[in-house]
C-alpha positions in Angstrom: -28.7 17.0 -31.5 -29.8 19.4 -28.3 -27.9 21.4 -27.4 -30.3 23.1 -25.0 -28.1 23.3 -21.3 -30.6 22.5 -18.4 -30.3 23.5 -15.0 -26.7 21.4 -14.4 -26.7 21.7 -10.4 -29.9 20.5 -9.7 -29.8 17.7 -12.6 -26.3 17.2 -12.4 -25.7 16.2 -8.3 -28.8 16.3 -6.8 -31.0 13.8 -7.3 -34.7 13.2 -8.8 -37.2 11.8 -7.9 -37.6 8.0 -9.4 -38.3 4.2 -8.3 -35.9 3.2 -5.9 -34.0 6.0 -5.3 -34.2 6.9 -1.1 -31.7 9.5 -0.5 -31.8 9.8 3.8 -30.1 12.6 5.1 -28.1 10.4 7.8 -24.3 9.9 8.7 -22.8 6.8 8.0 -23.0 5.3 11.9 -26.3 5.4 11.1 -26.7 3.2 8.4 -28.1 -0.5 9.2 -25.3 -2.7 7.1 -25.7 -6.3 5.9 -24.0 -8.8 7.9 -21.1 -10.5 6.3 -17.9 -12.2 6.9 -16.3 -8.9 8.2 -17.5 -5.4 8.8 -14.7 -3.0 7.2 -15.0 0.4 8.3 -13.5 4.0 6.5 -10.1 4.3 8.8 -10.1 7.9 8.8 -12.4 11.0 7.4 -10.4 13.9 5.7 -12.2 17.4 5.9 -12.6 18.5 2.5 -14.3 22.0 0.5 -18.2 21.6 0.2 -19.9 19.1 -1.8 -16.9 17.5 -3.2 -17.1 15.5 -6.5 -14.3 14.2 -8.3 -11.6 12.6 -7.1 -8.3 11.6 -9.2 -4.7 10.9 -8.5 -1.7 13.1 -9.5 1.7 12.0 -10.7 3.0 12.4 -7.1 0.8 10.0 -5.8 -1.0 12.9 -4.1 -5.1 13.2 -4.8 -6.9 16.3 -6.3 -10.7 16.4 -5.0 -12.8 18.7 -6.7 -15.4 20.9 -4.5 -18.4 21.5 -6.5 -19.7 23.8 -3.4 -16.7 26.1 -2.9 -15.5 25.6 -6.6 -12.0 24.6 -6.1 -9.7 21.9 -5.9 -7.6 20.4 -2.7 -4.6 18.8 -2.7 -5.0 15.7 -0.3 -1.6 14.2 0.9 -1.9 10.4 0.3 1.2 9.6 3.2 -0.5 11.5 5.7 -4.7 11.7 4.8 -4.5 15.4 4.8 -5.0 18.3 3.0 -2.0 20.3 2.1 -1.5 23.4 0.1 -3.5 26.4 -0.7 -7.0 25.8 -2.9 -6.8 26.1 -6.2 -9.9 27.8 -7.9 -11.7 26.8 -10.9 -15.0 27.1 -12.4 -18.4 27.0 -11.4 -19.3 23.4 -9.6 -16.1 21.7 -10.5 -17.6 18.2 -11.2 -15.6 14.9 -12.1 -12.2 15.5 -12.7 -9.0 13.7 -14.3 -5.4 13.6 -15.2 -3.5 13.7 -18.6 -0.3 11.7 -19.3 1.3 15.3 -19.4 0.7 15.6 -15.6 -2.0 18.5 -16.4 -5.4 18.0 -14.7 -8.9 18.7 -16.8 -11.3 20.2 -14.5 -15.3 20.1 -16.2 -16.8 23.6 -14.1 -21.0 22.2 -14.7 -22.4 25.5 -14.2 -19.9 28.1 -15.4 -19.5 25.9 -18.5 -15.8 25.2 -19.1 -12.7 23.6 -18.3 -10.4 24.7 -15.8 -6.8 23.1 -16.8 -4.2 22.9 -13.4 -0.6 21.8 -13.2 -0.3 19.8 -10.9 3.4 20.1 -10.3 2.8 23.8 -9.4 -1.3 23.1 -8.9 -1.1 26.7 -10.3 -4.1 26.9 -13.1 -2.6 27.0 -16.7 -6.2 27.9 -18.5 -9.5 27.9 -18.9 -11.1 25.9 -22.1 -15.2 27.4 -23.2 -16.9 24.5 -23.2 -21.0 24.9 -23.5 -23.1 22.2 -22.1 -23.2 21.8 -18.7 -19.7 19.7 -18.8 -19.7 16.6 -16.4 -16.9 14.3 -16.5 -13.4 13.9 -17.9 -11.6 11.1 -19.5 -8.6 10.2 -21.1 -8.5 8.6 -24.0 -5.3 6.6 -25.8 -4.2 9.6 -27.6 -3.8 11.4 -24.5 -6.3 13.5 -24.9 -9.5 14.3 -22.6 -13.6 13.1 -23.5 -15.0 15.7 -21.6 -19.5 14.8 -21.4 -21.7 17.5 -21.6 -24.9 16.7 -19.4 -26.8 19.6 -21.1 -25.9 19.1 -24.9 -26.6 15.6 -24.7 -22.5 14.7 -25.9 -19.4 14.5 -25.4 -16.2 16.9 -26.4 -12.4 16.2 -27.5 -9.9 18.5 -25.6 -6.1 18.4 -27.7 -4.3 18.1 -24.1 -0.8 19.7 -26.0 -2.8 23.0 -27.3 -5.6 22.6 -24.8 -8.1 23.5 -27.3 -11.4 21.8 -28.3 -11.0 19.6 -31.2 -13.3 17.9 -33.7 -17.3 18.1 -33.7 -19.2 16.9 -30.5 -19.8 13.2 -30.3 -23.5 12.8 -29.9 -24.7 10.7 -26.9 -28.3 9.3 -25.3 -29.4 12.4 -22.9 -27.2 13.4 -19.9 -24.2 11.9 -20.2 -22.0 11.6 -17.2 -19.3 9.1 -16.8 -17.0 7.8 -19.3 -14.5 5.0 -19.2 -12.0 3.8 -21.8 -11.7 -0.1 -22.6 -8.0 -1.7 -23.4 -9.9 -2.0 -27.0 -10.0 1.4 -27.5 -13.4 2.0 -27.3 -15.2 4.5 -24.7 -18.2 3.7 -23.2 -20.7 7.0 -21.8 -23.5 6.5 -19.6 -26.4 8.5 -20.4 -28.7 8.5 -17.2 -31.7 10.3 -18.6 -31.2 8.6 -21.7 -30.8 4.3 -19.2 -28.5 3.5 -22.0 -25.1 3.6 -22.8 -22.7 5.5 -25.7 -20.1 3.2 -27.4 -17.1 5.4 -28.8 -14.5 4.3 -30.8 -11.8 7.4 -30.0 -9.4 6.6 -33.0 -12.3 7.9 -35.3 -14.4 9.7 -32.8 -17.7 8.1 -33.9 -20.3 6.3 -32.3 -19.7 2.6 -32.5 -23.5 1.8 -31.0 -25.6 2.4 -28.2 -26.4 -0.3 -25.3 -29.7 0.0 -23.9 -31.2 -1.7 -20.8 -29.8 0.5 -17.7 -31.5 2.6 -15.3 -30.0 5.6 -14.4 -26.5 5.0 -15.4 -24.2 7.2 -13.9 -20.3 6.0 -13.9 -18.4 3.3 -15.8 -15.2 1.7 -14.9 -13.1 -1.0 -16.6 -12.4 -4.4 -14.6 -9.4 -6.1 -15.1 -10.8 -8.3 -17.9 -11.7 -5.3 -20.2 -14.9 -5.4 -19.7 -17.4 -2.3 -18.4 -18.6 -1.8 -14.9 -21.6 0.7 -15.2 -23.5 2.0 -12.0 -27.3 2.5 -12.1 -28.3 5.0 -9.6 -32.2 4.1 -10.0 -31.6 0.0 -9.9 -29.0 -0.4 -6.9 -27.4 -2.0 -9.0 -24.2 -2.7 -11.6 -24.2 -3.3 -14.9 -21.4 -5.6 -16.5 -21.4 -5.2 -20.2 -19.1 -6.9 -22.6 -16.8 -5.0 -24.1 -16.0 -7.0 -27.3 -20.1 -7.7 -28.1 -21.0 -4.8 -26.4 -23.7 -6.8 -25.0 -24.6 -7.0 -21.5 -23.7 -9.8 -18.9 -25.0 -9.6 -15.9 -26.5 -7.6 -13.0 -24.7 -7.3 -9.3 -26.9 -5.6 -6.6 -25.4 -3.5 -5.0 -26.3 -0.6 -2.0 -28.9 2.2 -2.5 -28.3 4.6 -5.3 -24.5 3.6 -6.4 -23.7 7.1 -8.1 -19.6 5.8 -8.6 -17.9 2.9 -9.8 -14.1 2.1 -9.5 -12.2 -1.2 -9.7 -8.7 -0.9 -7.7 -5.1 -2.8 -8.3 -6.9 -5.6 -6.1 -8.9 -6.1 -9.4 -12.0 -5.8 -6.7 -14.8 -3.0 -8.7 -15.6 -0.9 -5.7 -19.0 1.3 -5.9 -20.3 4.7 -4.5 -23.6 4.3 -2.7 -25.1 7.4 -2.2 -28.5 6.7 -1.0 -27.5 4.2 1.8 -23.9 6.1 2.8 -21.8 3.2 2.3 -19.5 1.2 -0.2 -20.1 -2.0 -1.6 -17.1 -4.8 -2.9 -17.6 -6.3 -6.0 -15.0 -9.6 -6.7 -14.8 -8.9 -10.5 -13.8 -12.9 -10.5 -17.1 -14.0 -9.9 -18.8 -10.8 -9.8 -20.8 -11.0 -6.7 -20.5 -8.4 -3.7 -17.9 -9.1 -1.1 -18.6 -9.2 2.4 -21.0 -6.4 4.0 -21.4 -2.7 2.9 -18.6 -0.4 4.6 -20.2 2.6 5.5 -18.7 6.2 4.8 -19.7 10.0 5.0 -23.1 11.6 4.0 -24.0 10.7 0.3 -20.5 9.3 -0.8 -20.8 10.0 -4.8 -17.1 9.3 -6.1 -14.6 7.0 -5.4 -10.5 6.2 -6.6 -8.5 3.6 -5.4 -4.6 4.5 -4.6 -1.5 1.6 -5.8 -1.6 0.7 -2.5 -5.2 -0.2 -2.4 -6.5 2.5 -0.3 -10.0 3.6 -1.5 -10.7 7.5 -1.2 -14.4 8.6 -1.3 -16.2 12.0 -2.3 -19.7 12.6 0.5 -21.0 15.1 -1.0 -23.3 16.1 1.7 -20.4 15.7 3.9 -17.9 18.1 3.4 -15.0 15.2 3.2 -13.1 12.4 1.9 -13.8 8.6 3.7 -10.5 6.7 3.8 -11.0 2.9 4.2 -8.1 0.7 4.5 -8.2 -3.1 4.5 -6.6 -5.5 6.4 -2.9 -6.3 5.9 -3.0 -10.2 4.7 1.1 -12.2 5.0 1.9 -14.6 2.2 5.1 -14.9 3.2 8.1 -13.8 5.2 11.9 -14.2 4.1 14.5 -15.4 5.8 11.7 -17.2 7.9 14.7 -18.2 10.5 17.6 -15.7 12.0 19.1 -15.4 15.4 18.2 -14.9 18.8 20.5 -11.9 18.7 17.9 -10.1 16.3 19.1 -8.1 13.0 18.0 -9.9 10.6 16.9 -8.1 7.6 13.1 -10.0 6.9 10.9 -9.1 3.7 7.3 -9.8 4.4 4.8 -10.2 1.4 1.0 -9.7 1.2 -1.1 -7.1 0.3 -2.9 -3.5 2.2 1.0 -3.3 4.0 0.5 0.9 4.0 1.6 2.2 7.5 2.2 -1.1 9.1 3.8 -1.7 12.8 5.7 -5.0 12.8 5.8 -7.3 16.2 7.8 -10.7 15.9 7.9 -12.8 19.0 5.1 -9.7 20.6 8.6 -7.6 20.3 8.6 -4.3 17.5 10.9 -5.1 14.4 12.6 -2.1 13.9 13.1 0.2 10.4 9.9 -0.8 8.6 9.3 0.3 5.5 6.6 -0.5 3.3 6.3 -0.5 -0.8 4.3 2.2 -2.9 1.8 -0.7 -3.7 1.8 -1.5 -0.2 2.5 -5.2 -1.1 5.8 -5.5 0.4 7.8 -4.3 3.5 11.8 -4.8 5.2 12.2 -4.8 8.6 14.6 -6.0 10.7 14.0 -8.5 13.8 14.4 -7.7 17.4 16.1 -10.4 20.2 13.9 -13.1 20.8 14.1 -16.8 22.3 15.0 -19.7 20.4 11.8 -21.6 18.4 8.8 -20.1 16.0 7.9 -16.7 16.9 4.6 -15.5 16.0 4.8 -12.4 12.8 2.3 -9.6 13.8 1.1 -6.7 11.4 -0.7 -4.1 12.1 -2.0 -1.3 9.8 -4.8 1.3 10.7 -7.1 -0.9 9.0 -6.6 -4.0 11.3 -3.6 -6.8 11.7 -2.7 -10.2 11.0 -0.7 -12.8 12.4 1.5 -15.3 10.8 1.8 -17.9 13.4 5.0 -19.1 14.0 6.1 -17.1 10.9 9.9 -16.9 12.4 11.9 -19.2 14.2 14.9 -18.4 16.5 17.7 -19.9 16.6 20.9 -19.5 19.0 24.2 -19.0 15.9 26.9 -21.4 15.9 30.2 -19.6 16.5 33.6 -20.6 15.6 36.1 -19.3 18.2 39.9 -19.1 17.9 42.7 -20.3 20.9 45.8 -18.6 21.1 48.4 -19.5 23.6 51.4 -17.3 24.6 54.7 -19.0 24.8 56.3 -20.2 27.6 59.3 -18.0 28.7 62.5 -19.4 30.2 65.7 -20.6 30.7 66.5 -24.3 30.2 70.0 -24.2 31.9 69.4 -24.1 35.1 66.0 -24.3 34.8 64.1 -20.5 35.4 60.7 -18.9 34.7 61.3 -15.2 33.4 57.4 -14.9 33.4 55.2 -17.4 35.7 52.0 -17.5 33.9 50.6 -19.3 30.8 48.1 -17.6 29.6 45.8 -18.5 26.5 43.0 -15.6 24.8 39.6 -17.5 23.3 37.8 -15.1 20.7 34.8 -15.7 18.9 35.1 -15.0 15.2 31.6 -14.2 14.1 31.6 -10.9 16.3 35.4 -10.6 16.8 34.8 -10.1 20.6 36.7 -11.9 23.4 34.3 -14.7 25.2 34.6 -14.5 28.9 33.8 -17.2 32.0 34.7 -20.1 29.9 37.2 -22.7 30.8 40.2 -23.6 29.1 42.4 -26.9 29.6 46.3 -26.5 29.9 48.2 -29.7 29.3 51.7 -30.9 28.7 51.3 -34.2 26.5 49.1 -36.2 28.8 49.8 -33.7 31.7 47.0 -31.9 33.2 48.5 -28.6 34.4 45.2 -26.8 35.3 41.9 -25.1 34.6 41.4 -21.5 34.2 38.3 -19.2 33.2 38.6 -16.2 30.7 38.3 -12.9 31.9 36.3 -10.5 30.5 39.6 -10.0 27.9 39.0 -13.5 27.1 42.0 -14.2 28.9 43.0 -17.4 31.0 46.3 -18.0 32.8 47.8 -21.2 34.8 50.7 -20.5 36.8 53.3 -22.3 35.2 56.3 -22.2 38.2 55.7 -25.9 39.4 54.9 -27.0 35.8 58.0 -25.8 34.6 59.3 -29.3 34.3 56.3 -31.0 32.6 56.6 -27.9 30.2 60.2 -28.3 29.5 60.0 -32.0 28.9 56.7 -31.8 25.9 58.9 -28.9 24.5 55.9 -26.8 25.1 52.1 -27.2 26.3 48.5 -27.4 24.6 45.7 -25.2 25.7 41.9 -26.6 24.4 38.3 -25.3 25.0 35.9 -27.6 24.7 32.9 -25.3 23.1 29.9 -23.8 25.1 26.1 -23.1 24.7 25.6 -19.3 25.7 21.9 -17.5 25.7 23.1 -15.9 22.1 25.1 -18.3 20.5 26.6 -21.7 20.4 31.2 -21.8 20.6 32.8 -24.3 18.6 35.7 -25.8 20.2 39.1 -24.8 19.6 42.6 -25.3 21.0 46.0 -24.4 19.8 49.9 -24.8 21.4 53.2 -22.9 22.5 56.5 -23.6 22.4 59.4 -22.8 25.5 61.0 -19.9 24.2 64.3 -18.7 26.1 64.7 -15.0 25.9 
């Protein structure tokens, strides 16, 4: 095995001269894109270190990308798309990075030829691992511990992540391994680009299960939801889908110009790094074809993650910055789909790409909206609208979607309750101590009194008059010329005979009093 270390920078991240590989020196509005069913564009560009690399998540949810220029690592804050904290230095050209299940990040430095190890619950740097060999890119295996390749020495390493020393022999590769990527099977797969093949691993023995020829350039491997490998060929524009129990290759999906990385997301979509024609391309690991058209990025994207909530973060490495592209929200379904015209309903909407939505129902903003980690799921509660279906609006900073006539208003039914006060006098002689009847209509959904409604007195068949409620909910009949009629039925009835108000619907109610002589 060689273990002579060429020249990692140039071979490493800058590219060679081969068939098919353009690399123009243009932004990503420049970039003439394939038309598709939709042009999705990067929502937002982050300002990063120079000539950033790797990218990986931290158990925060927060993203570490590594700066090969400035030799450091940035914090990026996934809630707000920017960068927070202090740099933390490593290494020499800080390459492709990842995190262990003990929260520690493995840093491969290409030129300075080791391993810078970071907490990232402090992102203070723990150590700093020798490794010869031009290291590349970091993995973790099943055990927890991290494959790092060594483009130079033509293999890759074992790091213990508890002691944080090297363990074992080197695993030998094909020449200039780069990316590795670990199957549910247990089995690692290493592209060699120098070598157009790739490295089969099995990491419970650490020995070389067999080599896959038939690439070009591999770069980067990533694991669809099936268990099989995704590999990038930077000199094909293409993707390589190998299967991961025969180790035998499937298929080809063209992609854009040079895809350096490769990454499949919680969508299940493989998502890939084109380099050579600034831009991303889709891949529907379903059917395996490309999705829609290319969404262009920064200069010379070269890595890419893709968050829980199905935001894709990419590395330019000419560009000084991380591309943000967020798709648009989809609704599957809203629940309650009904609620009143009063608002304050409580409504969960489902779908997917949810991060940092607005919500309109009716064109008016729900209020309290909060979204999921995954982004899959938000609450909000409804604002007043008019009774029928409301159109459901959300919006994101990658686009909206409307459900149409998602929510329909209706005006509440209302129960109310009568309550009559008795009348007060003396039966002999006849004599009114107080000369109103007054009756008090409440509705007992909101506990309120119900004004300008009108309530019936009688006694027996007796009509004794009409009254309206105040705004106590309070109606009186004078009762001195009644007095008789009163005395006669022993009491009198009072009735209301329900109402349709802009906000609800009042039952009818009615109740009675007695004469009572003081």
């Amino acid at each position: 095995m060689s273990t002579h270390v060429q020249s990692p920078l140039q071979s490493l991240l800058q590219t060679t001269s081969s068939a098919g590989q353009v690399m123009p020196a243009v932004e990503a509005g420049a970039v003439s894109r394939t038309a598709g069913p939709h042009t999705f564009l990067a929502v937002t560009t982050i300002p990063v270190g120079t000539n950033p690399v790797g990218l990986a998540f931290i158990p925060n949810g927060d993203l570490y990308a590594a700066n090969s220029g400035s030799s450091n690592v940035q914090t990026i804050d996934t809630a707000t798309d920017t960068v927070i904290g202090a740099a933390i230095p490593t290494g020499t050209t800080p390459a492709w990075l990842t995190v262990a299940p003990n929260g520690n990040a493995y840093v491969p430095n290409n030129i300075s030829n080791n391993v810078t190890v970071i907490d990232t619950a402090t992102s203070t740097v723990l150590t700093t691992i020798a490794l010869s060999g031009g290291p590349a890119a970091a993995a973790v295996i099943p055990s927890g511990n991290v494959y790092v390749s060594r483009f130079g020495a033509n293999s890759v390493q074992e790091i213990d992540t508890t002691t944080n020393m090297v363990v074992g022999a080197a695993i030998p590769t094909g020449s200039g391994p780069v990316g590795i990527a670990v199957a549910p099977n247990g089995k690692a797969y290493v592209a060699n680009r120098n070598a157009n093949s790739v490295t089969v691993i099995d990491t419970n023995t650490a020995t070389v299960v067999t080599t896959i020829p038939g690439f070009n350039q591999p770069n980067f491997v990533a694991i669809g939801p099936s268990g099989d490998a995704y590999v990038a060929n930077i000199g094909s524009n293409n993707v390589t889908l190998i299967n991961t129990t025969t180790d035998t290759i499937v298929t080809t999906i063209p992609v854009g110009t040079n895809p350096w990385g490769i990454t499949v997301g919680p969508d299940g979509n493989a998502y890939t790094a084109n380099r050579g024609s600034n831009n991303v391309s889709v891949i529907d690991t379903t059917t395996n074809m490309t999705v829609g058209a290319p969404i262009a990025v920064g200069n010379q994207p070269i890595a890419l993650v893709v968050a829980p909530n199905n935001k894709v973060y990419v590395s330019n490495i000419s560009g000084a910055s991380v591309s943000v592209i967020q798709f648009d929200p989809t609704i599957s379904s809203i629940t309650p789909n009904s609620g009143p015209v009063t608002g304050g309903t409580v409504v969960t909407i489902t779908g997917t790409n949810l991060t940092g939505a607005s919500v309109d129902i009716g064109g008016n903003p729900a209020t309290g909206v909060t979204v999921n980690s995954t982004g899959t799921q938000l609450t909000a509660t409804t604002p007043t609208g008019v009774p029928g279906p409301a159109d459901v609006t959300v919006t994101t900073p990658g686009g909206s979607t409307t459900l149409v006539g998602g929510f329909t208003y209706f005006i509440p039914v209302h129960a109310t309750s009568l309550t009559a006060t008795p009348a007060l006098t003396k039966l002999f002689p006849p004599h009114v101590y107080f000369p109103f009847l007054t009756a008090t209509l409440t509705d007992q959904v909101t506990g309120l009194p119900v004004p300008n409604q009108p309530i019936l007195f009688k006694a027996g068949s007796n009509v004794l008059g009409i009254a309206y409620t105040d705004a106590q909910g309070v109606a009186r009949v004078n009762e001195t010329l009644t007095l008789t009629l009163i005395l006669l039925n022993h009491g009198y009835e009072v009735s209301f005979a329900g109402a349709v108000t802009p906000t609800a619907i009042l039952s009818p109610s009615s109740a009675s009093a007695p004469v009572v002589e003081p």
